[in-house]
C-alpha positions in Angstrom: 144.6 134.1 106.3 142.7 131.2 107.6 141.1 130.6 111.4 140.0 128.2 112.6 137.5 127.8 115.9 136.9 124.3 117.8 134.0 123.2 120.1 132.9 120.6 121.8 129.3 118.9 120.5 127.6 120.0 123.4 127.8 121.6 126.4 124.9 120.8 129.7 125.7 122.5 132.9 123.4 122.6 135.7 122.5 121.4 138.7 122.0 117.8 139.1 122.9 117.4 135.6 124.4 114.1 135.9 120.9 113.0 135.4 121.1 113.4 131.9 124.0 111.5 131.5 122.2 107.9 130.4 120.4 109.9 127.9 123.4 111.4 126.8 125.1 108.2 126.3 122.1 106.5 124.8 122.7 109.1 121.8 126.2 107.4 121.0 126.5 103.6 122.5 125.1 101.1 124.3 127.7 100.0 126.8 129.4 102.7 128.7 133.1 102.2 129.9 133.3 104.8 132.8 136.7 106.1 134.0 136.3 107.3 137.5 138.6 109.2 139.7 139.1 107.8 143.5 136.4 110.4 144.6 134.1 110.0 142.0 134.2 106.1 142.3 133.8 106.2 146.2 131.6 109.0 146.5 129.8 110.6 143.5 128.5 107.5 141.2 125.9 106.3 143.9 124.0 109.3 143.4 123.4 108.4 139.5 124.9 105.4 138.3 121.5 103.8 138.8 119.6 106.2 136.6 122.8 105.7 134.1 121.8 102.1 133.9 118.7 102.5 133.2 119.7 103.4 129.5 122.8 102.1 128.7 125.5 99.2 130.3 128.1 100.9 132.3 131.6 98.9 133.5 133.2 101.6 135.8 137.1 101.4 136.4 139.3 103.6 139.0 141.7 105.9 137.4 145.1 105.5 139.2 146.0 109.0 139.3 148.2 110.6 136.5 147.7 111.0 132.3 150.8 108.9 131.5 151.0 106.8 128.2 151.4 104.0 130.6 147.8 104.2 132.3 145.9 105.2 128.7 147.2 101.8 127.6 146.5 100.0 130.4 142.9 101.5 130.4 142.6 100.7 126.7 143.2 97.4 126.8 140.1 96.9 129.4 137.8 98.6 127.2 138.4 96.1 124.8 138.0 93.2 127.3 135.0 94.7 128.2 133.8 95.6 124.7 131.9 99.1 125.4 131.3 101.3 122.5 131.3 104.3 124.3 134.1 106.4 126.5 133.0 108.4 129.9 135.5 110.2 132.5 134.3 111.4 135.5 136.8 113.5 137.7 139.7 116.1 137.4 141.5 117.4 134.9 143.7 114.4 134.7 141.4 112.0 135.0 139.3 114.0 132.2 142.8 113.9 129.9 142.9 109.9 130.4 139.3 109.6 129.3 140.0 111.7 125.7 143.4 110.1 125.3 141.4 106.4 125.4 138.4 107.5 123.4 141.1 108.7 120.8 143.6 105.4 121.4 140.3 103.3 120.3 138.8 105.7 117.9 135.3 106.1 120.2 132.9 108.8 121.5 133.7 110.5 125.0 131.6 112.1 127.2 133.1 114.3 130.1 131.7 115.3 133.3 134.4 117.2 135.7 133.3 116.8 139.4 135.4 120.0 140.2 135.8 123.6 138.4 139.7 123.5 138.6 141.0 123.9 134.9 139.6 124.3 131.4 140.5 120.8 130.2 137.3 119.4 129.8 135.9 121.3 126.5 139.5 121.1 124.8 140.8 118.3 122.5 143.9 117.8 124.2 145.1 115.5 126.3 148.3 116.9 128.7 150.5 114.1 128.9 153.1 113.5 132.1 155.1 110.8 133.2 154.0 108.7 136.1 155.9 111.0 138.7 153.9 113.9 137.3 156.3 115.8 135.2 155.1 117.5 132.1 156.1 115.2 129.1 153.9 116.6 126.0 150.3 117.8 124.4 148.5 114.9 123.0 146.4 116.9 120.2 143.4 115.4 119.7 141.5 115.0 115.9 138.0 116.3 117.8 136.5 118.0 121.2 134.3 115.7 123.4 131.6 114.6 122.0 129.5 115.9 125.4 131.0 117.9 128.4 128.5 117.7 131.4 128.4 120.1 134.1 126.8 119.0 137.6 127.4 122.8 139.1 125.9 120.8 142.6 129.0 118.4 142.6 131.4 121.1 141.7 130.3 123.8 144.6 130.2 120.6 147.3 133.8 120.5 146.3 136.9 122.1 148.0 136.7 126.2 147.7 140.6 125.6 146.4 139.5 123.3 143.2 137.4 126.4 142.3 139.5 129.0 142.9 142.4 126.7 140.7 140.4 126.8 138.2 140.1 130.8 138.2 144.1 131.1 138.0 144.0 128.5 135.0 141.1 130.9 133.5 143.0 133.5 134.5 145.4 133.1 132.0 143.0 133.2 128.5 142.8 136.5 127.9 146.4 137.1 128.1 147.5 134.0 126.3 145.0 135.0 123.5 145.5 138.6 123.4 149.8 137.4 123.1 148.7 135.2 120.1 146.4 138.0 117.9 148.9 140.1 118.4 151.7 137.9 116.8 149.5 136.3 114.5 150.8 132.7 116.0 148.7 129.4 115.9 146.1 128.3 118.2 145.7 124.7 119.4 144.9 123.7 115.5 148.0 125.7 114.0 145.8 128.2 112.3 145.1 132.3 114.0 142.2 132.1 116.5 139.2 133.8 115.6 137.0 137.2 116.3 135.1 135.0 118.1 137.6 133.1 120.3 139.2 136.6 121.2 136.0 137.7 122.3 135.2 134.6 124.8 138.7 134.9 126.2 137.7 138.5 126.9 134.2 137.8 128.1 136.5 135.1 130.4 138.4 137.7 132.3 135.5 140.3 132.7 133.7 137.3 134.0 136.1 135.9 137.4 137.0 139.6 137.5 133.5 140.4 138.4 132.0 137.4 140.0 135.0 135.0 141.5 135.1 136.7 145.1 131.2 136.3 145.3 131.3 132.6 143.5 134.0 131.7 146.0 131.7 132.5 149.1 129.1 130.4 147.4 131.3 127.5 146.8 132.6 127.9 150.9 128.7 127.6 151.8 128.1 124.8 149.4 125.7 126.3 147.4 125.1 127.1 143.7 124.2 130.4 143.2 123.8 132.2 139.6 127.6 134.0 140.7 129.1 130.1 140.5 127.0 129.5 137.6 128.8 132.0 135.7 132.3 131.4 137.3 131.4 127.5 136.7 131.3 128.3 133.2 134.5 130.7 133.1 136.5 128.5 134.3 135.7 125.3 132.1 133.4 126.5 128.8 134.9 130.0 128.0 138.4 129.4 129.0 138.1 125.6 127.5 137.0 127.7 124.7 139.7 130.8 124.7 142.7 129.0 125.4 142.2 126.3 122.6 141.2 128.5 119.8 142.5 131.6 121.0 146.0 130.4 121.4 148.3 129.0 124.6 151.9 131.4 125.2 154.2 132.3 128.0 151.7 131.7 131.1 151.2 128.0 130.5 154.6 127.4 129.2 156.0 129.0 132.7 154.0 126.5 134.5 155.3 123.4 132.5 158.6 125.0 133.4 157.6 125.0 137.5 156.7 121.4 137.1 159.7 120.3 136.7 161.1 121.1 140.1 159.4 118.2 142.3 158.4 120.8 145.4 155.6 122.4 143.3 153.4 118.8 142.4 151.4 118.9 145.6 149.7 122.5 143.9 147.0 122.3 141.7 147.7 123.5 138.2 145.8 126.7 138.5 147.2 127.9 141.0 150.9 126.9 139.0 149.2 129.0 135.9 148.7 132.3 138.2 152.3 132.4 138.8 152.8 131.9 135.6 150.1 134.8 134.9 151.9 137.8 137.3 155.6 136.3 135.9 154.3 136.5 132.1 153.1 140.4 133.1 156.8 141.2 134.1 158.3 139.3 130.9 155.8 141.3 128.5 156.1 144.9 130.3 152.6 145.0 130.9 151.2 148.6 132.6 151.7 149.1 136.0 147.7 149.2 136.6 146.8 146.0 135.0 149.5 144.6 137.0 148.0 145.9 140.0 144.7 144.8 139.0 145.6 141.2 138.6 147.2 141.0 141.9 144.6 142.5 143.8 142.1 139.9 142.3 144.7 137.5 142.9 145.1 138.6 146.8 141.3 138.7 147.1 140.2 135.4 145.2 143.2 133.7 147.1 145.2 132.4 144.3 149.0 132.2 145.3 150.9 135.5 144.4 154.7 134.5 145.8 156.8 130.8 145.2 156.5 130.0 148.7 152.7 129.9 147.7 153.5 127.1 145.5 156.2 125.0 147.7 159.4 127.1 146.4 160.0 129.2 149.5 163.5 127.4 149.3 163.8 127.3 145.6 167.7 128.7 144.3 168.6 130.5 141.6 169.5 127.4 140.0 166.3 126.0 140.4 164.5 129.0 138.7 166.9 128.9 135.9 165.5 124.9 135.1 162.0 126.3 135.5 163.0 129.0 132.7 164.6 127.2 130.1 162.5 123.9 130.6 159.7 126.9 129.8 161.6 127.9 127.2 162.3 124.4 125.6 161.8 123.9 121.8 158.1 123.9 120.6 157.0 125.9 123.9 154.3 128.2 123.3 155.8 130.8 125.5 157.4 131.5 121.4 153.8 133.1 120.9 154.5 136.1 122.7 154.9 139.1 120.3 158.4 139.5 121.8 161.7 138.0 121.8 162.5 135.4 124.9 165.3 133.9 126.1 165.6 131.9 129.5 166.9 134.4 131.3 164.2 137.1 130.5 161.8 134.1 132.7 164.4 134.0 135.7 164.2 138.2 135.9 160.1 137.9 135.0 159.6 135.0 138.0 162.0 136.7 140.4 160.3 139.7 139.9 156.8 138.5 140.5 158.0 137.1 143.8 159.6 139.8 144.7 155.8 141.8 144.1 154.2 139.6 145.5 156.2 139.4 149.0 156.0 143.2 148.8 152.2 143.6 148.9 152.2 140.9 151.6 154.9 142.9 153.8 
């Protein structure tokens, strides 16, 4: 049996790391075509844009807001008009998706630099594609990782305390998707068994927001970085980047491309989508009743949503869940990882259920 582990070519993290990014991008190109998101354009690239020039060109463009075939296209084409060598996206995760999907449309390096800790999309090469309303439409699997993923941990804890905490429910969800693929020997993101290795970071990814995301959370509130954040920092979007790709994707992720597709839960972050898909994935696969009080207490405490009303679907029918559970259970879903027959209506009793815990423990 083969496995197979991915990487990305580097990984800098630090604070005030966007410093480094010229020299980065001197390593691969001269003339930098950066893909900003509205924050980053507005507020982030006066700080270093200057030292950026000072070793390579740099055309920066706004991204418009969702990783739809339409806007990779679109960005393409003004690459070429502008004829950089070289692909950089600063932003979120979907701004971060864009950037790889362009790099890969043109056949170019990419560096990434996420402003906020929310998923684990920067290491990974995938691209999550959606339509331009922001419905889940397919993974765009990419032939390599980013060629550089650049941390600035002083951008990322001067951002919202809910980015962060997002990005703990996404990492939330590694050890459990992992642990779901070794034991029924499915694929990872390249189609081959993850690896001792990969089971082991998706481990160390848990134990890590376990230990430290309360304590990185009040850091992030003050605005500070702190070596808690640092580690959190690096949960969130090196060892989960990490776990989920070579470890294997399964029922939580698939449960949250199931909740986009009712309109009411696009105003939430996907993290915080991914942790209900976490506690309903815990009812689906019979887990112990201790680990499932152990994830909802650090749920509770971390403040990631543990009901549907947390996510917009205080209203949401039975008819609604039912589209959530068979668009998770769709053909080609990795919720078919789990070591355990599922059918959709094994998801409707597994997401009622969780709500239903979840309301308890508020009561």
């Amino acid at each position: 049996m083969i496995s197979t582990t991915i990487f990305p070519g580097r990984y800098v993290q630090g604070y005030e790391a966007t410093k480094r990014l010229g020299k980065e991008a001197a390593r691969f190109g001269k003339k930098v075509f950066l893909i900003a998101d509205p924050f980053a354009y507005e507020h982030l690239l006066p700080r270093f844009q200057a030292d950026v020039e000072q070793e390579v060109a740099v055309v920066v463009e706004a991204f418009h807001g969702e990783c739809s075939d339409e806007e990779v296209e679109r960005l393409a084409a003004l690459v070429k008009a502008a004829a950089a060598d070289i692909i950089v996206g600063i932003g979120g995760g979907k701004a971060l998706d864009t950037a790889k999907a362009v790099a890969h449309a043109l056949g170019f390096p990419v560096i990434i630099v996420p402003t906020i800790a929310s998923t684990d999309a920067p290491t990974s090469a995938l691209s999550v594609i959606y339509t331009p309303e922001g419905v889940f439409k397919r993974y765009l699997i990419l032939p390599q990782n980013p060629n550089v993923v650049l941390v600035d941990t002083r951008i990322i804890a001067e951002a919202p305390v809910r980015f962060l905490v997002a990005g703990i429910g996404d990492a939330l969800s590694t050890w459990f998707e992992a642990d779901a693929c070794e034991r029924s020997y499915a694929g990872n993101m390249t189609g081959d068994v993850g690896s001792m290795t990969a089971r082991k970071l998706a481990s160390f990814c848990y134990e890590t927001i376990l230990e430290y995301g309360v304590l990185a959370k009040a850091s992030c509130a003050a605005k500070v970085v702190t070596p808690a954040l640092e580690r959190v920092i690096e949960a969130n979007t090196l060892l989960s980047g990490l776990g989920f790709e070579s470890g294997g994707l399964s029922s939580c992720h698939a449960i949250h491309n199931g909740l986009t597709a009712l309109e009411e839960t696009h105003h939430y972050w996907h993290g915080e989508k991914v942790a209900i898909g976490v506690l309903a994935s815990l009812f689906l696969t019979d887990k112990p009743a201790d680990l499932i009080d152990e994830v909802y207490t650090f749920c509770e405490e971390v403040g990631l949503p543990t009901t549907l009303a947390e996510i917009g679907l205080e209203a949401v029918t039975d008819e609604g869940l039912m589209i959530v559970a068979e668009r998770a259970c769709a053909p080609g879903e990795t919720i078919y990882n789990e070591p355990i027959p599922v059918q959709p209506q094994m998801v409707f009793a597994a997401l009622k259920a969780a709500d239903a815990e979840g309301r308890r423990r508020q009561g």
